[in-house]
C-alpha positions in Angstrom: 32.9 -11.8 34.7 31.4 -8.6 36.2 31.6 -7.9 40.0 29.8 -5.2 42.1 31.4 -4.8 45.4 28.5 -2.6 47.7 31.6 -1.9 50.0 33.7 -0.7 47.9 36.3 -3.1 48.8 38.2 -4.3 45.4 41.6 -3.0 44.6 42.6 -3.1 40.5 44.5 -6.3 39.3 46.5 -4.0 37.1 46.8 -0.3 38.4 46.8 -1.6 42.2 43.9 1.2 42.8 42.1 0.6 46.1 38.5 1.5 46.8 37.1 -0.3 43.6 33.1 -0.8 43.5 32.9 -2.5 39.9 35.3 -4.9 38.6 35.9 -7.1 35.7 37.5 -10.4 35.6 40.2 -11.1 33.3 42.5 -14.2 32.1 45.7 -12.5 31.5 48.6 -15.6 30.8 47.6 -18.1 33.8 46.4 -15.9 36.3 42.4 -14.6 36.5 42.8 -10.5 37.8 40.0 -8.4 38.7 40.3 -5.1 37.2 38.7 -1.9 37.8 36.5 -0.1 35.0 39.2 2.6 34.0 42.1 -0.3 33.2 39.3 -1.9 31.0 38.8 1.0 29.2 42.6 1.8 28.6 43.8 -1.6 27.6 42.8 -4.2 24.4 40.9 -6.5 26.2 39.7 -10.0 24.1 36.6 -11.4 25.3 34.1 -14.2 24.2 30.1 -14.5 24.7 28.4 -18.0 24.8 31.5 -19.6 23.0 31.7 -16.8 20.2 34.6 -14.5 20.0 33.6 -10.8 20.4 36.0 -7.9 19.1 37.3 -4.8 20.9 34.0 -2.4 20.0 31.4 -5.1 20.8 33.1 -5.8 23.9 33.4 -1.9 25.0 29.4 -1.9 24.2 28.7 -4.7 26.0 30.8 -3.7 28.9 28.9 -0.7 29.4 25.4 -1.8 29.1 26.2 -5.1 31.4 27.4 -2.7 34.0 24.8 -0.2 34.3 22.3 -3.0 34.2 24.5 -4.8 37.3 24.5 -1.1 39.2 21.1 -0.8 38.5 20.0 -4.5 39.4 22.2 -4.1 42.5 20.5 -1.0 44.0 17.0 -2.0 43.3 18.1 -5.6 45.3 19.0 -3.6 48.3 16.2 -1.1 48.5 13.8 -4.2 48.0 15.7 -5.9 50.5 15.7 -3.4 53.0 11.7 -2.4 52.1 10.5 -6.2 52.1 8.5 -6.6 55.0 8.7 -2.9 56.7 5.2 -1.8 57.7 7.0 2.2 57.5 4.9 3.6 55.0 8.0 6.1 54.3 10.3 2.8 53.3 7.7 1.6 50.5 7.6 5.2 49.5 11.5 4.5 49.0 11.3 1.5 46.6 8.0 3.3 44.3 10.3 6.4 44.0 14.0 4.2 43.4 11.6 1.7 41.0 10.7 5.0 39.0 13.8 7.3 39.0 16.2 4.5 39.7 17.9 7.2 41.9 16.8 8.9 45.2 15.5 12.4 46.3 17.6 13.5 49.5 14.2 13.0 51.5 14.6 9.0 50.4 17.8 8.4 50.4 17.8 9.8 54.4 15.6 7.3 54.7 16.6 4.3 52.6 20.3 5.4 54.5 18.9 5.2 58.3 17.3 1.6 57.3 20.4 0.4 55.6 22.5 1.6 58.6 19.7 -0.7 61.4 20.9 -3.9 59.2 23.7 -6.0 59.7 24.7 -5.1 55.9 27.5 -3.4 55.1 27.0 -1.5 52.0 28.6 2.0 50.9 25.9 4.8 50.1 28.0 5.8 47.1 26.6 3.2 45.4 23.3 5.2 45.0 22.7 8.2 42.8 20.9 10.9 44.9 19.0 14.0 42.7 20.2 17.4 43.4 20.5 19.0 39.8 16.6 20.7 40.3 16.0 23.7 43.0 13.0 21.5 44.4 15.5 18.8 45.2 18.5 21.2 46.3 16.0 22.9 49.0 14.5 19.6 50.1 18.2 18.5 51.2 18.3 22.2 52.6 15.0 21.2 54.8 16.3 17.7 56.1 17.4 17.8 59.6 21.1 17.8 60.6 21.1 14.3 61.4 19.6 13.4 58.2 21.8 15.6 56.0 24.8 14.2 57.6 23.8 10.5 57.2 23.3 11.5 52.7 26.3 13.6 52.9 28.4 10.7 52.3 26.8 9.8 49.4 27.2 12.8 47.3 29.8 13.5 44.6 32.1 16.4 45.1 30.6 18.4 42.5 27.2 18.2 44.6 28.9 19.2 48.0 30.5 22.4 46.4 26.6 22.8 44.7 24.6 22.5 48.3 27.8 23.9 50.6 27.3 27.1 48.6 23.7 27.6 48.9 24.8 26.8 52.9 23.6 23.0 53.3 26.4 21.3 54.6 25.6 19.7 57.3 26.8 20.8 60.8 30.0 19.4 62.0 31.3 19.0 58.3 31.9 22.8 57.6 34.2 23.9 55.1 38.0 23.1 55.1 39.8 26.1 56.3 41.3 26.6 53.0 37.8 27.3 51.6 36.3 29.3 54.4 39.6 31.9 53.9 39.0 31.9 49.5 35.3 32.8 50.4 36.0 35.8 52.9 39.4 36.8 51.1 41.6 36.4 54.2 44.0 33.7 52.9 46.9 34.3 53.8 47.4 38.0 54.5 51.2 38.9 56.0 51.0 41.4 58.8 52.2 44.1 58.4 54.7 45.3 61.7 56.4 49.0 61.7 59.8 49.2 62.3 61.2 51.6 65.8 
């Protein structure tokens, strides 16, 4: 069994690694383990489809494709959710574009974030892939507001906050670790210098 966990709540059966969003259910003896996608990569895992055995490559395909199908699935469930019903113009704009793409611009996913965040739902933004390989979409997280920058901030990979903190995007309050701002300006740790008497 697959499992998508919006939080980001599941901890690895195997490895004991916290902070898990998919998970796979295995038998292992007596005892059913949820394990996270790395552990089910690394180890032989037997499976079975309708009653037929499957082997190790058939598996690995079929692991794959159910689980970007299930990420997919789950993403376009909540921005439907969240959209169902709004009379915000802005919000349907958000499903056409996720329905499309099946990721978000920074422009959409500030909005689809500040809807998310008025629900009672508690669902991690990590979960969605926001675009900001292309200039265009790089400047239009430049344009957003502070408060809207901060709220897809959170959502970004690493690689993409080193990407918009050097073109001087981060969002205010964030800034740099001080270890960053010193590499940049080449004062990291400079000894003084004192003159003997």
């Amino acid at each position: 069994m697959l499992m998508d966990d919006v939080t980001f709540g599941s901890t690895c059966g195997f490895c004991g690694q916290s902070q898990q969003r998919m998970t796979y259910e295995v038998i292992r003896d007596a005892d059913r383990l949820s394990i996270c996608q790395r552990c089910a990569g690394r180890y032989c895992l037997g499976g079975e489809l309708g009653g037929a055995v499957l082997d190790q490559e058939t598996i690995r395909t079929q692991g794959h494709g159910l689980t970007a199908r299930l990420k997919q699935r789950t993403c376009q469930d909540i921005v439907r959710k969240v959209s169902a019903g709004a009379d915000d113009q802005a919000l349907l704009e958000v499903a056409l574009y996720f329905d499309r793409n099946l990721k978000l611009s920074p422009l959409h996913a500030a909005r689809l974030f500040v809807a998310i965040d008025a629900t009672e739902e508690t669902i991690d933004r990590r979960i969605f892939e926001v675009q900001t390989r292309s200039k265009t979409h790089q400047h239009e997280f430049g344009e957003l507001d502070n408060a809207a920058r901060s709220t897809v901030w959170p959502a970004l990979t690493p690689q993409q906050k080193r990407r918009l903190a050097s073109l001087g995007f981060v969002p205010k309050g964030l800034g740099r670790s001080r270890g960053a701002a010193q590499r940049r300006t080449g004062d990291a740790a400079r000894p003084e210098i004192h003159a003997l008497a």
